[in-house]
N, C-alpha and C positions, 0 to 999 in steps of 0.2 A: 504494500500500500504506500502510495506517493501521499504526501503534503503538501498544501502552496502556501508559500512564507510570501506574507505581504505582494500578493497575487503576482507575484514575476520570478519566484526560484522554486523547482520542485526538486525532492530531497527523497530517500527512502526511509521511510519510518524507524528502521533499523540505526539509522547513523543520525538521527535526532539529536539528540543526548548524550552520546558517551563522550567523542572529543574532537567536534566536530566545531570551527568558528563560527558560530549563528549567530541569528543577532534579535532569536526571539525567546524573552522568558523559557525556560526549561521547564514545561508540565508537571515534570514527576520528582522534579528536586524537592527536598522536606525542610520545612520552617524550624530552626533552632530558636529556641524561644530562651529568654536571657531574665533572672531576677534582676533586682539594682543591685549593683558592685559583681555581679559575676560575670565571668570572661571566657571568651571562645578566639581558642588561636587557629590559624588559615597557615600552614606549610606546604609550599607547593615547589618542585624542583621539577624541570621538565624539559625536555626538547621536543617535545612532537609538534610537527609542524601542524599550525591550524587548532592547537591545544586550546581547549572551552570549557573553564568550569566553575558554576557559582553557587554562592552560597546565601541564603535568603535567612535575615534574622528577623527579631519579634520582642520587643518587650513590653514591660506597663506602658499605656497612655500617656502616663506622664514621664516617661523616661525617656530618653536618649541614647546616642551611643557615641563612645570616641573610641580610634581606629588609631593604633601605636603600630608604627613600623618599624620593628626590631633586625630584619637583614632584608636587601633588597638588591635585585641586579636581573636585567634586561638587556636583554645584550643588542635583542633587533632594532628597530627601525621601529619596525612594525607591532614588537609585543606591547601590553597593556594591563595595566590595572586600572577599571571603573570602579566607581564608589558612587552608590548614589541613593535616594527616600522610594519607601512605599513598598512593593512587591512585585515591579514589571523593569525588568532591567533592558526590556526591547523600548522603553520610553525615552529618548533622549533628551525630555523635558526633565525626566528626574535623575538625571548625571548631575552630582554635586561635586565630583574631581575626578582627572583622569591622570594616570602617572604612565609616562611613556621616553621613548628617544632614547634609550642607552643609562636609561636611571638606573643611582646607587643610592640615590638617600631622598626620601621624601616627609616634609612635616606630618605631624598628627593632623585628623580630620574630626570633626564632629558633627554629629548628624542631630538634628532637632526633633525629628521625628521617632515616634516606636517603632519604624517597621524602616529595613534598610538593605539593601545586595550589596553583594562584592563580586564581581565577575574578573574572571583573570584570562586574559586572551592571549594565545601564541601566533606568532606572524606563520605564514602561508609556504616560507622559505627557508631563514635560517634561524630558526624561534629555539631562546633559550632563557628560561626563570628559576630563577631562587629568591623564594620568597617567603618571608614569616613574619605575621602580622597578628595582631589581637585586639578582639573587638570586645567592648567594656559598657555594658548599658549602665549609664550613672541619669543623676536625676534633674531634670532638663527644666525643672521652676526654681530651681536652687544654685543661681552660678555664681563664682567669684569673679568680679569684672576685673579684664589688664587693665591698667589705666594709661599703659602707654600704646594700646595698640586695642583693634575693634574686638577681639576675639573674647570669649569668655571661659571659665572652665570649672566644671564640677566643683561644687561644694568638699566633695568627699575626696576630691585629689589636694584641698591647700594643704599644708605642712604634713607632709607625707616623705619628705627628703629630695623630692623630688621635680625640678622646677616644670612649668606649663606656660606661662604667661614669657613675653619675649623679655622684659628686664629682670623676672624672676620674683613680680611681686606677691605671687601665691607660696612663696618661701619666705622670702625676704622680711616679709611681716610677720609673720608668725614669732612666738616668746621664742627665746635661745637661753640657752644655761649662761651665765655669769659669773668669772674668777673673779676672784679680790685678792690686789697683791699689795704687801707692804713693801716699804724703800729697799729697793736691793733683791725682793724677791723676781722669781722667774716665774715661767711656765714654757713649760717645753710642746711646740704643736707640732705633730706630727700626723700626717693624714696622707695616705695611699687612695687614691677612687680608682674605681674599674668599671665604671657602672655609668652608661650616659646620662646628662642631666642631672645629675647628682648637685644639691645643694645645699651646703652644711654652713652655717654662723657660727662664731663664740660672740659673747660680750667679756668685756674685762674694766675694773674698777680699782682705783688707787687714791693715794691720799690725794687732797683738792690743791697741794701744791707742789702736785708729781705729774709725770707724761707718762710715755710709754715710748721704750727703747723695741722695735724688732730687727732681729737678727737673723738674715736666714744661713743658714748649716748646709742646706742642700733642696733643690727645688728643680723640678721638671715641669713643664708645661707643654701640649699637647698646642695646635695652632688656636683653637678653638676655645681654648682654655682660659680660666682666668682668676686670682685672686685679686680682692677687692679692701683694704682699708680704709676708716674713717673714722669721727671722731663722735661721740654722742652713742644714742643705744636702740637705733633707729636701723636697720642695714635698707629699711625700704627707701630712706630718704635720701634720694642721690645726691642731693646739696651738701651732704656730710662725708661724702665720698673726698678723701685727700691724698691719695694713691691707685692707681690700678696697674694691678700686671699682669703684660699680657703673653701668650704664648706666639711664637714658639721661641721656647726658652729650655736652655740645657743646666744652667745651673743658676750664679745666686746675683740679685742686685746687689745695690747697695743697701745700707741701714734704714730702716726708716724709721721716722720719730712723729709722737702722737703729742699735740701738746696739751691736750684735755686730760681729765681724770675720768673718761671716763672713753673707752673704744672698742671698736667691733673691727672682725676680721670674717670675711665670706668667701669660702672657696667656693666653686662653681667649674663644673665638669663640663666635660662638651661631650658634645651634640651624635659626635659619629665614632671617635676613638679615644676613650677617657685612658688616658694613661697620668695623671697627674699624681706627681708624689711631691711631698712637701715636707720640711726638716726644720721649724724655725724656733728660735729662742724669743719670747717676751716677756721684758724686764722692766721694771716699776722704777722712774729714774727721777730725781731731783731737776727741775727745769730751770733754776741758775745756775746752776755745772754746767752748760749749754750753752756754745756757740754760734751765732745768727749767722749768715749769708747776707750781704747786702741786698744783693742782686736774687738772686733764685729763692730766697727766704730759707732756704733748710738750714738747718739743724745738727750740729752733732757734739761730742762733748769737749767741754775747752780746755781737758789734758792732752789732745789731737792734734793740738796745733802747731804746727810746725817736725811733724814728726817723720814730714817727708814723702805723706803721702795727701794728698790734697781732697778732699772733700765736697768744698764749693764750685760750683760750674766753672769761674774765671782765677779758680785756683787760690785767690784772697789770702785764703787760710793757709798758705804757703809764700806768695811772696811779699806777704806784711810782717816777717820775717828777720832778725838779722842777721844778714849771709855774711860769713868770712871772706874778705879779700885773700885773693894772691897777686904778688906781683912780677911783673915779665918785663926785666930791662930787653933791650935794643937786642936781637938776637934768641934769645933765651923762648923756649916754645915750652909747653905742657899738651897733655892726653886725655881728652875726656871720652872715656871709655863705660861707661857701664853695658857691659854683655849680658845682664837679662834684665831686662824691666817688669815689673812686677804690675799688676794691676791697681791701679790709683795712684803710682810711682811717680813722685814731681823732685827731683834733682838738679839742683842747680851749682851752677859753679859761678864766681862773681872773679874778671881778671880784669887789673891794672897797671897802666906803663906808665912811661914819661910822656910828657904834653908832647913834644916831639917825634913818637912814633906812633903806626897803628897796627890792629892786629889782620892779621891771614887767618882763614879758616879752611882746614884743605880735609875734605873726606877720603879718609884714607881707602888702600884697596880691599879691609877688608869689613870695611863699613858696611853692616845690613840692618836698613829699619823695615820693621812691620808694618803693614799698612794701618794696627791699630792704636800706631804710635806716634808723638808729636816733638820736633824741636823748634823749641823758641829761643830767637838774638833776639837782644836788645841793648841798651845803649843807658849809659847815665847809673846815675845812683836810684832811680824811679824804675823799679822793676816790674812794674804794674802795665808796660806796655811793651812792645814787643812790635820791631819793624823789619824783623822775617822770622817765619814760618813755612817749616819742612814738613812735608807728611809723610807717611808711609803710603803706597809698597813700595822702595826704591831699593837700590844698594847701589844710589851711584848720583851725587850732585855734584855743579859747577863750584871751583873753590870761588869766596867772599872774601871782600875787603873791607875793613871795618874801622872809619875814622876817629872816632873818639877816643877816649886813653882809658874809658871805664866801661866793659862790657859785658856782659850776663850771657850766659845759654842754659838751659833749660831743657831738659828731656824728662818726655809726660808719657806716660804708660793711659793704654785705656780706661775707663772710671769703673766700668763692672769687671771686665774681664781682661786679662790680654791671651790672643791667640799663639798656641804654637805654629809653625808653618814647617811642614814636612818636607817642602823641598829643603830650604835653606836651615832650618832647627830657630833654635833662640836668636835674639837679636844681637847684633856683633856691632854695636853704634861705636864708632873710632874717629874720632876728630882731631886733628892736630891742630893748637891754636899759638901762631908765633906771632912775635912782637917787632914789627918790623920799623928802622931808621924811617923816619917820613922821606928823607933826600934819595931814599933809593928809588930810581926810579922804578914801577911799576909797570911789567907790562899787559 
């Protein structure tokens, strides 16, 4: 016995249903009918070409359903995933999303309605899916609004660990446990996720004329990834947001400093490949032991200062300094050499001659800077300015002449990290700086 599908394709009743592309409701498929909060998972792996198979759901009137894509991969052109209201999945009025082109990852879907299909369609040629998805009837008069974005979501998904909303404010708001540290104490945070979406807060509390010191030990970030710091006991109010870090990231920033008594710290997993692990110390700090930044406003403590490694963005805390002279009669040369620089590394050397000569700068041959490294000349007793600048990746400058009789150089290491480089290894910075007669001529 033949059929006619929408009076222009006849089919044999035999190949209706099993796994054949059509594109009208399937008669004999059975309604899974769903309580509130229970869940039906959809795994489907396939190559046959022309692959057809749906799945018709059902729950209370007043419920709804949200549809989580936990692995997803379409290799065709042509395969599909329909989502859509009611019980006639041949209606194209009731496609609420279609997931197609070579998809690996698609958002959640929420359906308004009690009655809902999934149809998974395979292309005609070279159709191939992996797919596993889980469908959740939760309760469709009871939502928590995003407030930064139109979407809404279950009551029964806020503070679950779990974030839903795009800034995360069905976590975010929710109570969080709270330390309380006295002067000098710590707390050690330490947190592995494996799990997407994943969204965890602390709060932390200290005297009202203390901050907060964080230290990280060790931290991985995934691109997608993100931890969040701020000041107050709020993680939903982004206005108190005074750090974010973001992925992809291998290891550790700098310090950060909270000058409140009162702070929160939110990790937040991604979306597709949570790998984030995190190592960090927070310590309960006295906020006059604390060094200001002019310029970038940070932070850090004022036994720091001048210890050779620089802190503030334009270095401040490094060359407001008093640097030891050397000096280089007529002739006479020195070596500035440091072979590794360390990450934060500000090293400076300060040389002077007689009014009568000036100095040469010649990189020697076996000069090599990183490209995540900086040197700075400059001129005078005012080390705060700097009128050349070298950068890395090189292993090879023009040598400089340098007229005045008081000069500075300076080599700066990157501020978070400095890289190794596998072709050439550690940095070999070699400079020879002579003191040369002014009368000689120069050529």
């Amino acid at each position: 016995m033949f059929l006619t599908l929408k009076g222009k394709i006849l089919v044999p009743h035999t190949t209706q249903c099993p796994k054949v592309k059509c594109t009208v409701m399937l008669l004999y498929n059975s309604v899974t009918y769903l309580e509130e909060g229970q869940s039906l998972t959809i795994s489907t792996e396939s190559s046959t070409r022309g692959f057809y198979n749906t799945t018709l759901l059902k729950a209370n009137t007043t419920n709804g359903f949200r549809i989580v894509f936990h692995r997803l991969y379409l290799k065709s052109y042509d395969d599909e995933i329909r989502i859509g209201t009611g019980n006639d999945p041949s209606d194209p009025e009731s496609i609420v999303t279609t997931v197609h082109r070579y998809a690996y990852y698609a958002e959640d879907v929420y359906i308004d309605t009690h009655k809902m299909w999934v149809v998974v369609l395979g292309s005609k040629q070279n159709s191939y899916i992996n797919l596993k998805i889980s469908v959740t009837a939760i309760d469709s008069l009871n939502f928590f609004p995003c407030r930064s974005s139109s979407m809404n979501v279950s009551v029964t998904l806020t503070c679950d660990g779990y974030y839903d909303c795009d800034n995360y404010e069905d976590e975010s708001s929710c109570k969080y446990p709270t330390s309380y540290l006295q002067t000098g104490e710590y707390f050690i945070y330490v947190n592995n996720i494996t799990r997407k979406r994943l969204y965890n807060a602390h709060l932390f509390q200290t005297n009202v004329t203390n901050g907060f010191q964080i230290i990280f030990r060790d931290l991985y970030l995934y691109y997608d990834e993100q931890i969040q710091i701020g000041n107050g006991t709020d993680p939903s109010d982004l206005q108190s947001v005074i750090t974010t870090i973001n992925g992809y990231r291998h290891c550790c920033p700098s310090d950060v400093y909270v000058e409140t008594s009162d702070m929160w710290i939110a990790i937040i997993g991604g979306m597709e490949y949570p790998l984030l692990e995190l190592n960090a110390e927070i310590i309960s700090t006295d906020l006059s032991t604390l060094y200001r930044c002019s310029i970038s406003d940070k932070l850090f403590p004022s036994s720091t200062l001048c210890d050779g490694f620089y802190h503030c963005d334009n270095f401040e805390d490094e060359l407001a300094c008093n640097h030891s002279e050397r000096f280089l009669a007529a002739g006479q040369f020195t070596f500035i050499t440091p072979y590794f620089v360390d990450s934060g590394h500000f090293g400076i050397s300060v040389l002077r001659t007689n009014a009568t000569a000036l100095f040469r700068l010649e990189f020697q041959e076996d000069h090599y800077q990183r490209y995540d490294e900086t040197i700075l000349i400059g001129t005078g007793n005012d080390v705060k300015s700097a009128i050349r600048t070298f950068y890395g990746h090189s292993s090879y400058h023009h040598d400089i002449y340098v007229r005045p009789n008081v000069i500075w150089i300076a080599v700066v290491g990157h501020k978070d990290y400095t890289y190794y480089d596998y072709n050439y290894g550690n940095s070999e910075i070699n400079i020879k700086v002579t003191a040369i007669d002014r009368s000689i001529q120069v050529l």
